[in-house]
LONUPA-971518 format. One record per residue: x, y, z of N, C-alpha, C, O in turn; residue in three letters. Coordinates in pm, whole numbers, plus 32768, in hexadecimal, padded with zeros to 4 digits. Layout:
XYZXYZXYZXYZALA;...
***
This chain:
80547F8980008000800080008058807D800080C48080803BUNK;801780FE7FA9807881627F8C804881AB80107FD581B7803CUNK;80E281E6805280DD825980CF807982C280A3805F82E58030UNK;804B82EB810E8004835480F6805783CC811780B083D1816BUNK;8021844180B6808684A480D78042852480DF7FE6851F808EUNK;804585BF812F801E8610813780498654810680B9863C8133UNK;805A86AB80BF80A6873C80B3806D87AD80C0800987C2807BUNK;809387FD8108804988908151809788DB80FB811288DA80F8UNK;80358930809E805789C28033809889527FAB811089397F9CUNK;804189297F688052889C7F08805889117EA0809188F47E37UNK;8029898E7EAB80008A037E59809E8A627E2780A68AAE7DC7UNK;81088A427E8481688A8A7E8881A88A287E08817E89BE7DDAUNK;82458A977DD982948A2F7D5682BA89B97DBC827D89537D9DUNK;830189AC7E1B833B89377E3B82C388B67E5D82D2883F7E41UNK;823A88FE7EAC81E888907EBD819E885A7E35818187E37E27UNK;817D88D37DBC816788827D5E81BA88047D20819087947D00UNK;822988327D1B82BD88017CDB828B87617D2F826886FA7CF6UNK;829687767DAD829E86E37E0D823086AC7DC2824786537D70UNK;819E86E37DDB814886757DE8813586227D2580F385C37CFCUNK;818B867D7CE5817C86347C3E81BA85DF7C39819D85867BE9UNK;823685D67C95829085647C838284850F7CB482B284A97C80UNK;823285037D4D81F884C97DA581A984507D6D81C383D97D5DUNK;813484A67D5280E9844B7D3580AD83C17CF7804E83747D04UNK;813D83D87C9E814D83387C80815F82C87CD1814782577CA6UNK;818B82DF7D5081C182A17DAC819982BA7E3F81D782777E91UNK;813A83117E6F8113831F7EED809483507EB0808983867E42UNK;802583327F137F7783887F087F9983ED7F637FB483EB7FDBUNK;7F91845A7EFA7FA584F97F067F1E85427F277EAE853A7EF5UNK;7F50858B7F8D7ED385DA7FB97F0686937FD17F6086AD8021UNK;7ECD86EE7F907F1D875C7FF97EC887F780087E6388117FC7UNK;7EF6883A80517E8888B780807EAC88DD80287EF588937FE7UNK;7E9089577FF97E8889CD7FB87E398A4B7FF27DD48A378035UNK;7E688AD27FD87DFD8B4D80247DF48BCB7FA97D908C117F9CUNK;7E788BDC7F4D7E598C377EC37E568C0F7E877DF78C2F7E40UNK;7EB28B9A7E4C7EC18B547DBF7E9E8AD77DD67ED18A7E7E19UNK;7E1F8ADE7D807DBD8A807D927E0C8A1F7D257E588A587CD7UNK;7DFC89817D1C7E14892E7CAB7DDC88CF7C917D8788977CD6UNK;7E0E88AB7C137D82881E7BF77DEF87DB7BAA7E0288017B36UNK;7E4C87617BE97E7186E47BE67E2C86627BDD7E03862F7C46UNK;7E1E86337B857E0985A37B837E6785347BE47EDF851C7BDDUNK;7E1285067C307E4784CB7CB77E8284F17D0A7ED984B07D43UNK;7E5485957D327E6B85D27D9C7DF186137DCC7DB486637D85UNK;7DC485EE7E5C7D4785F77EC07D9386677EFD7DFD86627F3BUNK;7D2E86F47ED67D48876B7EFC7CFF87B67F6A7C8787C97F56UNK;7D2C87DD7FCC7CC6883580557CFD88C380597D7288EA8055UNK;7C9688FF80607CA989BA80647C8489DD80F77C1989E38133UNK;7CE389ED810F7CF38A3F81A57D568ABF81C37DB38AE1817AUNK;7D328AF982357D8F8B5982517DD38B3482CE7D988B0E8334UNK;7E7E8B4782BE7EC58B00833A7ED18B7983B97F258B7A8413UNK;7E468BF4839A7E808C4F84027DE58C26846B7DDC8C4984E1UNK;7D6C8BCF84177D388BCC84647D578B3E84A67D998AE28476UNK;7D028B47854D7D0E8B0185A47CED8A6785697D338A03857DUNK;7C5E8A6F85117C2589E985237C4689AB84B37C1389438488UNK;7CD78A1484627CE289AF83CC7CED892D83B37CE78910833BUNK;7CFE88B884157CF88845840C7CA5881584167C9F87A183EDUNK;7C32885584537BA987F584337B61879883EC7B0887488407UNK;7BA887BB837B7B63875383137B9B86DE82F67B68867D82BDUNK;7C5386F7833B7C93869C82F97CA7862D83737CD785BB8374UNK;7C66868B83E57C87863984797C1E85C1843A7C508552844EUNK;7B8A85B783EB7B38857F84057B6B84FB83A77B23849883B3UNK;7BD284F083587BF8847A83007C3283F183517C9683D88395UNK;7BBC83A783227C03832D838B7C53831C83A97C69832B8421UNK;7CD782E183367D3E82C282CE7D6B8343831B7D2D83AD8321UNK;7DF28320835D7E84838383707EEA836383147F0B82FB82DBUNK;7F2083FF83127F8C840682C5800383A782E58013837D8358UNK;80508388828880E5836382ED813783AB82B281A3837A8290UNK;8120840E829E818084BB82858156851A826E80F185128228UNK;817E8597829081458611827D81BC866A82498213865C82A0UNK;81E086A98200821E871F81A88208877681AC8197878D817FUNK;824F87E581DF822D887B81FD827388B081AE82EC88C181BBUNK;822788D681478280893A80D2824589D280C982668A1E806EUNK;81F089F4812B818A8A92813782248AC2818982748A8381CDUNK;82188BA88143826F8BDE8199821E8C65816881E68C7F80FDUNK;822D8CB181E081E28D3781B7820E8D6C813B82728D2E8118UNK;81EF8DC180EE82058E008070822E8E8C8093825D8EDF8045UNK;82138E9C811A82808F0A810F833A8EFE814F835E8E91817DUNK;83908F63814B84178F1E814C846B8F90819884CE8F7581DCUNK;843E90078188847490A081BF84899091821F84479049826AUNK;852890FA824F84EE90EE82F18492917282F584B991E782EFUNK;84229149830183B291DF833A8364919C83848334912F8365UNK;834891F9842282FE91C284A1826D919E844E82239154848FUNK;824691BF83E981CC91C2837581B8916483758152913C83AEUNK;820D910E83368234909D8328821B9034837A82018FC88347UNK;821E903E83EB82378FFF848681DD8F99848081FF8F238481UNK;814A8FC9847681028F8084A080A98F07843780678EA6845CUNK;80C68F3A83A580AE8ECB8353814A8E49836E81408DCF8365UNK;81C58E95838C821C8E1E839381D58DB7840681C28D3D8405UNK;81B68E1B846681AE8DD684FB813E8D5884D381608CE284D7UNK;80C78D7E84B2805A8D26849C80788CCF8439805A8C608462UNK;80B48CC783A380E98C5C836181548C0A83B081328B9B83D8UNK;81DE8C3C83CE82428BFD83E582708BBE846C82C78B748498UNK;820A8C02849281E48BAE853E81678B84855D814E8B148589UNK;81148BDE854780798B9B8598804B8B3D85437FEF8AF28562UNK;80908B3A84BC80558AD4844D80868A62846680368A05845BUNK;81038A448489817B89C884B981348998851C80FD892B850BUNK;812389E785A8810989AA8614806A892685F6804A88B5861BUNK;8035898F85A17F83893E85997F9A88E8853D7F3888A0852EUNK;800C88C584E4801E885B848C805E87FE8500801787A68530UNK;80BD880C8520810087C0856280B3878A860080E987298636UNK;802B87D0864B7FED87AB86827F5E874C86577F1B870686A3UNK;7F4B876485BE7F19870985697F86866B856C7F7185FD85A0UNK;7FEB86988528802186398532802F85CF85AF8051855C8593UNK;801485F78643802B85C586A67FB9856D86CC7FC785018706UNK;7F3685A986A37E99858186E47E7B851186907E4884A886B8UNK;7EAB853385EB7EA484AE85B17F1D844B857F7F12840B8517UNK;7F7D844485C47FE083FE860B803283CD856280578363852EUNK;803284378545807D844084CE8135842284F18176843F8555UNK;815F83DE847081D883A484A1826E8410849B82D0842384E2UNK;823C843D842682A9849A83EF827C852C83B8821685458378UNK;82F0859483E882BD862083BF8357866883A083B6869183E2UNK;832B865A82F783A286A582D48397875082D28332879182BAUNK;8417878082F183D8884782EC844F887D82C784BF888D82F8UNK;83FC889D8231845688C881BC84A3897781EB847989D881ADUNK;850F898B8259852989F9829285A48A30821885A58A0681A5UNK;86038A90824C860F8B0081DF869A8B12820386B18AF68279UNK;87028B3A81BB87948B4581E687908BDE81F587FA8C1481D5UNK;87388C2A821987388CB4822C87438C9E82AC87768CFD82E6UNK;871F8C2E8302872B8C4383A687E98C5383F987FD8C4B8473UNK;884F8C68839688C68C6583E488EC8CF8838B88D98D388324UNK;89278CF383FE89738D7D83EC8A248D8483CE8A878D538403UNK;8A098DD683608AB88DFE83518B388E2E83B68B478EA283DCUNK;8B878DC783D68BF38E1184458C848DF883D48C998DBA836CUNK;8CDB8E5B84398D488E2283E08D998D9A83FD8DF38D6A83B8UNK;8D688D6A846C8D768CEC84BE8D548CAB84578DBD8C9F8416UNK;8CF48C7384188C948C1F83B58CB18C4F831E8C848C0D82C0UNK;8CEC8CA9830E8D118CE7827A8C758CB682038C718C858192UNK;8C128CDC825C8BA58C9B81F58BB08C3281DD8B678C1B817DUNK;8BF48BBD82068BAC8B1881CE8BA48AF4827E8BF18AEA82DDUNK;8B058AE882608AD28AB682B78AAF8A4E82D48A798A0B827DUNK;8AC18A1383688A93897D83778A3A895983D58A1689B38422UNK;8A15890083E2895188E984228979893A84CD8919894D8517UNK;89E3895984F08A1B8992858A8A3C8A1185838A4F8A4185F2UNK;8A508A71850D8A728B0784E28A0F8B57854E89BC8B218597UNK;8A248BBE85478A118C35857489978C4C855D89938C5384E2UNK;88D68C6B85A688808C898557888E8CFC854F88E68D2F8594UNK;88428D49850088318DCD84EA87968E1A851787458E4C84CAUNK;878D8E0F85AF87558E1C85E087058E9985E6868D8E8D85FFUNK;87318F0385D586FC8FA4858D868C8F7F84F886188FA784FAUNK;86B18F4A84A786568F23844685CE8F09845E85B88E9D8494UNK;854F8F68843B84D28F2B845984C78E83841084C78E18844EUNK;84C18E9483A284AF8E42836A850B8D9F838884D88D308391UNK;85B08DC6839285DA8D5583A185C28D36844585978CCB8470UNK;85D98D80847885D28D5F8520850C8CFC850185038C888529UNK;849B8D3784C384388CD484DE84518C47849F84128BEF84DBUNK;84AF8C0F841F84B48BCC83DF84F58B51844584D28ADC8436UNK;85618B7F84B985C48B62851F85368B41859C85288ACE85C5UNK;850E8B7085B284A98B70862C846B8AF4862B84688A9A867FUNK;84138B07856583EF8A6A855F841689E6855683DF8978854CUNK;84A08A1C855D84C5897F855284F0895585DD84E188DD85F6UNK;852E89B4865084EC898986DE8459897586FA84438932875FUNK;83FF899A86C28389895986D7836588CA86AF831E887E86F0UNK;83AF88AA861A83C6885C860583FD87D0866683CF875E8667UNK;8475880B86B784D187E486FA846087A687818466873287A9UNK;841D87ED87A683CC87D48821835A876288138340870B8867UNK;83108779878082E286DC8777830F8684872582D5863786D9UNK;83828696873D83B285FE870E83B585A287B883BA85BB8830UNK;83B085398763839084C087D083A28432876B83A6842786F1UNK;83AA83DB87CB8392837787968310830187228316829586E6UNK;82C6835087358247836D86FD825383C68670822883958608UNK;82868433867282888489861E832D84BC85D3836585138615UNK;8364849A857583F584C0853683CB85288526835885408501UNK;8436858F8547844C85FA84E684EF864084A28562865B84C6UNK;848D864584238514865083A1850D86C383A2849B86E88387UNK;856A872D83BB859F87B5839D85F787D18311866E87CA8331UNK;85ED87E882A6864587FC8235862F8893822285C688CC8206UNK;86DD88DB823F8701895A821987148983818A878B8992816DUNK;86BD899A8125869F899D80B487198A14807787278A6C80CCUNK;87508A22802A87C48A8B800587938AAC7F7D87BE8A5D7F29UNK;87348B1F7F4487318B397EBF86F18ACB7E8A87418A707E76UNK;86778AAD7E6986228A507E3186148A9B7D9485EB8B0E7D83UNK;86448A387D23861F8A737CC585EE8A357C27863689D37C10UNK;85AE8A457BDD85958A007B8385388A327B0085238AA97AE9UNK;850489C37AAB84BF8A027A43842C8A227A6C83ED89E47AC2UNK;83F68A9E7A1583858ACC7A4F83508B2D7ADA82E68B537B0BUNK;84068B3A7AFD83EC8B837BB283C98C237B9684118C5D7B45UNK;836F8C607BCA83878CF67BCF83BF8D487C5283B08D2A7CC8UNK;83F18D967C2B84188E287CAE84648DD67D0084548DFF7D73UNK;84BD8D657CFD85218D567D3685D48D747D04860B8D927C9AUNK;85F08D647D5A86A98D957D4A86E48D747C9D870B8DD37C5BUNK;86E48CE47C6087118CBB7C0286908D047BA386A08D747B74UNK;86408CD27B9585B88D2C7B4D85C58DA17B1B85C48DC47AA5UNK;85D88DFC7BAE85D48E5D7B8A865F8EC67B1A86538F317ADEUNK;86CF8E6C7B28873D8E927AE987278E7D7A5587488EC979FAUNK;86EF8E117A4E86ED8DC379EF86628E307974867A8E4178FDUNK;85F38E6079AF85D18EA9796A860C8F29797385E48F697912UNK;865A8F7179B986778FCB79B186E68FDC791C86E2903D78D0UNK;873E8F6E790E87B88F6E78AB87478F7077FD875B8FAA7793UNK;86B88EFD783686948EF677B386588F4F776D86248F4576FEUNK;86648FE077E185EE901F779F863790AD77BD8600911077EEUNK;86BF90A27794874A90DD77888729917977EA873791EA77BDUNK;86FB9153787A86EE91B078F687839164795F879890F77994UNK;87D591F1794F885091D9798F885591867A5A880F91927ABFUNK;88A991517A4188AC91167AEC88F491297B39895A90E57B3CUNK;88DD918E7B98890B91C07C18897791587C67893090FF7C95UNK;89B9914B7C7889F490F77CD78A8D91457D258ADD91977CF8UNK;8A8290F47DBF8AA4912D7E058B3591377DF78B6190C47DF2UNK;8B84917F7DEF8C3491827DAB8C3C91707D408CA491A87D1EUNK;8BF7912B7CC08BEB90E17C608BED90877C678BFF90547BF8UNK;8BDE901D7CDB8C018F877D048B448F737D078AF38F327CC4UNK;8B3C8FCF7D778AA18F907DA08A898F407E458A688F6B7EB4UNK;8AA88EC87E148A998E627E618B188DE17E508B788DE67E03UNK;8B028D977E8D8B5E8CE57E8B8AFA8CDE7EE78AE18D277F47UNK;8AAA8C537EAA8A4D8BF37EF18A338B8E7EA28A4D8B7D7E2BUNK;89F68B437EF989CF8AB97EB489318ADF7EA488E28B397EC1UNK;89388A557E5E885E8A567E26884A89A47DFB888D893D7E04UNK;87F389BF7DDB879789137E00873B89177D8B86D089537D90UNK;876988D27D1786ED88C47CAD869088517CB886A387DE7CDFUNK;862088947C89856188467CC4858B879C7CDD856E87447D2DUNK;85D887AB7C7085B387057C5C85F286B17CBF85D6863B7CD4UNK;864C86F87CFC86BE869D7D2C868086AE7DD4867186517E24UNK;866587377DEB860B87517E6B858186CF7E6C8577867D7EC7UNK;853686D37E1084BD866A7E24851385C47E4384E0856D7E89UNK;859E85B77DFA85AA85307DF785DB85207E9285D384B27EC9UNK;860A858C7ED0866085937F6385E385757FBD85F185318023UNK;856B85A67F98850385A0801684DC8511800A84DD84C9806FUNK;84B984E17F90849B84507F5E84DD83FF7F9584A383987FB9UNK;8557840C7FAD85C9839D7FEB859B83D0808D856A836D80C4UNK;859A842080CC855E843E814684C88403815584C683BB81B8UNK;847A8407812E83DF83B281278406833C811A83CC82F98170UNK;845D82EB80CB84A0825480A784B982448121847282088172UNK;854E8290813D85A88248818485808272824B8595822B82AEUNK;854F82E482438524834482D385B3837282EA85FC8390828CUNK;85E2837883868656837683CA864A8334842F85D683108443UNK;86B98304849F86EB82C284D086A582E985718690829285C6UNK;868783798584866F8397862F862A83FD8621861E841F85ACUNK;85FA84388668855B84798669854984F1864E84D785198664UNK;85B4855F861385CC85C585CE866B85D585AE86D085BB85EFUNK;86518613852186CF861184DA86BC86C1848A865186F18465UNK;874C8709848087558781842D87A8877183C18815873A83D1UNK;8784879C835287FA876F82D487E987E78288877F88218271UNK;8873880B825E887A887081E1884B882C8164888687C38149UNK;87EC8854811387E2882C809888048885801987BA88E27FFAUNK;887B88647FCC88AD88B17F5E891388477F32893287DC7F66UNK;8945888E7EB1898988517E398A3688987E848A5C890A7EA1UNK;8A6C88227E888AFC88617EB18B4F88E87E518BA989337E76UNK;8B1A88E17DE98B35893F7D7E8B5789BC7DB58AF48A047DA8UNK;8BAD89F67DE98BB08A8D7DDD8BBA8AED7D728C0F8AFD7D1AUNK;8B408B2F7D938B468B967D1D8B4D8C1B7D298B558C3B7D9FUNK;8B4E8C7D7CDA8B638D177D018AD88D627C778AC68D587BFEUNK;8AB38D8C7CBA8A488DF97C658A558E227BD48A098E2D7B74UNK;8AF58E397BF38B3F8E8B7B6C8B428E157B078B1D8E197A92UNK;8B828D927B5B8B808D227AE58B0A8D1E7AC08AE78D217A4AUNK;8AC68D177B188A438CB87AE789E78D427A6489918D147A19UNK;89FD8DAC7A5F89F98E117A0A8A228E0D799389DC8E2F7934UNK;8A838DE9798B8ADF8DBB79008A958D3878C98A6C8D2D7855UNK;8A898CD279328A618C41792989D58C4278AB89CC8C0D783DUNK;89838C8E78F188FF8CC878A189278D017845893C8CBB77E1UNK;893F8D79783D89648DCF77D189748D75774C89208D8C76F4UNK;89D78D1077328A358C9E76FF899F8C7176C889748C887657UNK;89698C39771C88DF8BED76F4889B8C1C769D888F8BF97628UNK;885B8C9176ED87F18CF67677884C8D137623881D8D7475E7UNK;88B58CFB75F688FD8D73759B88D88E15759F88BA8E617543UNK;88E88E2F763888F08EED7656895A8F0776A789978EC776FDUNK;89638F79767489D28FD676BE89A68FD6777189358FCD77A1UNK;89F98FE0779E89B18FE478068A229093786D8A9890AE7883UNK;89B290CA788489E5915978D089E491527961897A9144799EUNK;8A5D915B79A08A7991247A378A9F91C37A538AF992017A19UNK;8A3792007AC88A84926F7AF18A81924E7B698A2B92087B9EUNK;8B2592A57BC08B2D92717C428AFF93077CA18AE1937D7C91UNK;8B12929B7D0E8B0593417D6E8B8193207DE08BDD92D07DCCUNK;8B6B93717E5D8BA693827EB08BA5931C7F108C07930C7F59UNK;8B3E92D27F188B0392707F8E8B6A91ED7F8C8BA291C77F26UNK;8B7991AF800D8BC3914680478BAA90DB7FEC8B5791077F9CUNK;8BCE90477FC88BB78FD07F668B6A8FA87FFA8B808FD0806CUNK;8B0C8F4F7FCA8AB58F0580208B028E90801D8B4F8E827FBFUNK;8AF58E1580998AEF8D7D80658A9E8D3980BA8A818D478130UNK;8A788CD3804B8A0A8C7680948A088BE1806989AA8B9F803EUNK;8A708BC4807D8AB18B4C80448A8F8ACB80E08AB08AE78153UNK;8A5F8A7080C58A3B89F081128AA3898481218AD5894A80C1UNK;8ABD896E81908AF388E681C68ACE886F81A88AC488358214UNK;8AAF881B81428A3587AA81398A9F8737816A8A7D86CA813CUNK;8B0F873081B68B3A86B481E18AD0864282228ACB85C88231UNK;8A8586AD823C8A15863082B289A185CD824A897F85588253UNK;8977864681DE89558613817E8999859F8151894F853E8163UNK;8A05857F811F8A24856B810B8A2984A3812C8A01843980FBUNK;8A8684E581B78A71848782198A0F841082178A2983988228UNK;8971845E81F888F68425820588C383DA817188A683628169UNK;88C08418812B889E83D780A3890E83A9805388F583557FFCUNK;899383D9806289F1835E800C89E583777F73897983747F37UNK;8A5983917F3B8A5F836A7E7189F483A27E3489BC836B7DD5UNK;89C1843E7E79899284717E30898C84C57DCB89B985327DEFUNK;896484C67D49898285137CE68923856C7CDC88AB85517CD5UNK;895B85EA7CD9895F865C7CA9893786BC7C3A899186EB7BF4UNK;88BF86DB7C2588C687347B79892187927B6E88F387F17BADUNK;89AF87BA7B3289DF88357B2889A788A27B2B8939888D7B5FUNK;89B589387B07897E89877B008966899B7A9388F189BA7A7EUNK;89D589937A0389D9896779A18940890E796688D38934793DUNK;8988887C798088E48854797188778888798C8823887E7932UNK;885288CA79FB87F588D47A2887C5895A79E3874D896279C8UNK;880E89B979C787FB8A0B797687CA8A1378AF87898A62786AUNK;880689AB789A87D18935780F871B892B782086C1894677D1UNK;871B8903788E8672887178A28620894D78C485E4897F7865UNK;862D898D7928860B8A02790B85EF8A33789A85848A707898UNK;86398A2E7820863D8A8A77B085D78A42773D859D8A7B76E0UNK;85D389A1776685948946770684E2894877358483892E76ECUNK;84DF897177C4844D898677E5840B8A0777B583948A2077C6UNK;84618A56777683FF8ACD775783FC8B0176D183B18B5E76B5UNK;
***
């Protein structure tokens, strides 16, 4: 019999992404609250995770999950106190009532798709960070992303796993208004790109496909003891500026890099633990992955 599987915000790119690939292989179920969808062999519920009784409907299903997937994150990202309280109610009050769902109906496993925005840059850590770095606790946004996964941390039990994966740059074909995306139309639609020194950035990133196959082997395989944190990204280090050229090359455009004054960012991931855990895993380049991008549109 195929696992049953939940996914909370099935509506977002990464939860769509999951539940298409999914579904061949697990009975897919998942919320949605803006982006409504209509999948063939995916059982869809519309709720809101800020109200209290959003589980109601799903508390009433005989049949328990034996996983739940948290791929919902507020849509906003600023630090503005504005801000505060849509993070607060998605990225916490939404976790706690999933994960207290998860408890009442004695669900086995709860993965929570968290964010490599939660550590902070020292010169101790030179930006490659590892699941023990520095958080960056000032951050509205990353400090709530960090919170939930101590909430996380609190119901886990023996009863209940919980999978923490620090997601680094999720990116792929079809994504909008994210980091790679957004560069990527900017070069094609020959609007120059700001970057910080002319460098930008050095970080790692995680293309769709290889992210869905990492959670898949986590639903397969679980882990070993009753909560686990893992960086998830492509060991690849990259820099903004390359990855500028990288495109450019592709579309065949010029591509216009203006710099400014501002510090190089880095956000480069430790995945030894990854590593550790899943074994001989391969990798889409950026290269490739930039190919299977250009062939979807």
């Amino acid at each position: 019999m195929s696992k049953k599987i939940l996914i909370i915000a099935v509506g977002s790119y990464i939860g769509l992404c999951l539940a298409r690939k999914l579904k061949s292989k697990f009975d897919v179920t998942g919320s949605y609250f803006n982006n409504e969808i209509c999948e063939s062999n995916i059982c869809v519920f519309k709720f809101n995770l800020c109200d209290p009784e959003c589980f109601n409907r799903l508390m009433q299903i005989e049949n328990t999950f034996d996983c739940v997937i948290w791929s919902a994150q507020s849509s906003v990202y600023g630090q503005d106190i504005a801000n505060y309280n849509d993070i607060f109610n998605v990225n916490l009050y939404g976790v706690q009532k999933t994960l207290e769902f998860c408890r009442v109906k004695k669900i086995k496993t709860f993965i929570y798709l968290s964010s490599g925005t939660v550590y902070k840059y020292t010169k101790e850590n030179s930006g490659i960070f590892k699941e023990d770095s520095d958080i960056w606790l000032d951050s509205y946004y990353g400090f709530s992303k960090y919170a939930a996964e101590k909430i996380c941390c609190h119901y886990s039990s023996d009863e209940l796993q919980t999978i923490v994966l620090r997601l680094f740059t999720v990116y792929g074909p079809q994504q909008k208004d994210k980091l790679i995306a957004r560069i990527w139309d900017r070069i094609e639609n020959n609007i120059p790109v700001i970057l910080n020194s002319g460098v930008g950035m050095y970080f790692t990133a995680i293309y769709i496909e290889d992210l869905v196959r990492i959670i898949e082997f986590f639903l397969t395989c679980g882990i070993s003891g009753i909560t686990e944190v893992i960086n998830v990204a492509n060991p690849e280090i990259l820099s903004l500026r390359g990855l500028c050229y990288k495109i450019g090359s592709l579309l065949q455009k010029e591509v216009n890099i203006v710099s400014n004054d501002l510090p190089v960012n880095y956000s480069v991931a430790d995945v030894t633990r990854l590593y550790n855990v899943i074994k001989d895993f391969n990798f889409t380049s950026i290269d490739a992955a930039l190919e299977l991008i250009l062939n979807y549109k």
